[in-house]
Wavefront OBJ file of the C-alpha trace (Angstrom):
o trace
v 0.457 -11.450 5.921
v 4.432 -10.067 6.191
v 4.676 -11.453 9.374
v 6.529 -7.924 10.504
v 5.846 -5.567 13.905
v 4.985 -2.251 13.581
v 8.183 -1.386 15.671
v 10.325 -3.166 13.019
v 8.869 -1.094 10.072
v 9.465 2.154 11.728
v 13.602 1.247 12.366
v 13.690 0.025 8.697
v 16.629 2.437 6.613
v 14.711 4.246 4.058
v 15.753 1.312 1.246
v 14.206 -1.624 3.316
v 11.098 0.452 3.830
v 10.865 0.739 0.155
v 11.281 -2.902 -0.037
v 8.772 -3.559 2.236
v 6.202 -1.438 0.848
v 6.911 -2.980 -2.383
v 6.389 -6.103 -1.103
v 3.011 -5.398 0.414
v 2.357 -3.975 -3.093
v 2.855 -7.261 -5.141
v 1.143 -9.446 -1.548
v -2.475 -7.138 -2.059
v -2.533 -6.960 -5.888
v -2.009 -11.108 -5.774
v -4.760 -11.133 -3.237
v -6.290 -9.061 -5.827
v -7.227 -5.635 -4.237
v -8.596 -2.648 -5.840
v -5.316 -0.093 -7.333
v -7.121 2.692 -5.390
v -7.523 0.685 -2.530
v -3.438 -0.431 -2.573
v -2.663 3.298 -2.677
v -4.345 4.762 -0.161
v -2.754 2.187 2.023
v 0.374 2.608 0.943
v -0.494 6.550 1.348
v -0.976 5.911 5.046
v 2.277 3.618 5.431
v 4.174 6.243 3.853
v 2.552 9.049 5.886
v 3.860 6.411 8.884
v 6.694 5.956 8.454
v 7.119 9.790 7.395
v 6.208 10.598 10.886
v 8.734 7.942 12.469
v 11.512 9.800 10.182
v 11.816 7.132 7.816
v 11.524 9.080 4.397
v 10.559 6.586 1.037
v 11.223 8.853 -2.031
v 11.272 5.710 -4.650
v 8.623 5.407 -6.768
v 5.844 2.927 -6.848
v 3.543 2.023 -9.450
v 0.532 0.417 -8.354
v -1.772 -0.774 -11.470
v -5.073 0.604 -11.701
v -4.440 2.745 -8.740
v -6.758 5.908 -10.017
v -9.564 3.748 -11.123
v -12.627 3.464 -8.767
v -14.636 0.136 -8.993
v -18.786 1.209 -8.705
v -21.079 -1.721 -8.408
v -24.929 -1.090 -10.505
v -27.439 -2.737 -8.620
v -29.573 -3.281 -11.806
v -32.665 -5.532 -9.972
v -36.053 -3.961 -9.854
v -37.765 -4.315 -6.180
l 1 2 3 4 5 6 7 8 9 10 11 12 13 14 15 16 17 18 19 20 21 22 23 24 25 26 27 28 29 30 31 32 33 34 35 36 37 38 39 40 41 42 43 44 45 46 47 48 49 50 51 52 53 54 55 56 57 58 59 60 61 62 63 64 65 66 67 68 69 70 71 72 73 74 75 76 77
């Protein structure tokens, strides 16, 4: 989808990370992904690239990100 290596993200500066995860952002809410499931991935890309000492303090809004989709089956067997 970004066309970008793992070992590229982790020697991004903390602005293109940012960039990046902003990017990947706008890419799954086009593809149109679940808020909630856009932030927990951008929870583990942050946690990521935390751990490769690349720190992302900017803020990201993701729309929809604390709402949790539930699907009713409403047949009758």
């Amino acid at each position: 989808m970004f066309n970008v290596t793992p070992d590229a993200v982790a020697y991004m500066s903390s602005r293109e990370a940012y960039t990046f995860l902003l990017d990947v952002v706008t890419g799954l809410q086009e593809r149109g992904r679940v808020g909630a499931n856009i932030n927990n991935s951008v929870k583990a890309v942050k946690s990521w690239l935390g751990y490769n000492e690349v720190n992302v303090t900017g803020r990201i809004a993701i729309a929809k990100s604390s709402f949790i989709s539930r699907f009713i089956d409403s047949s009758i067997a």
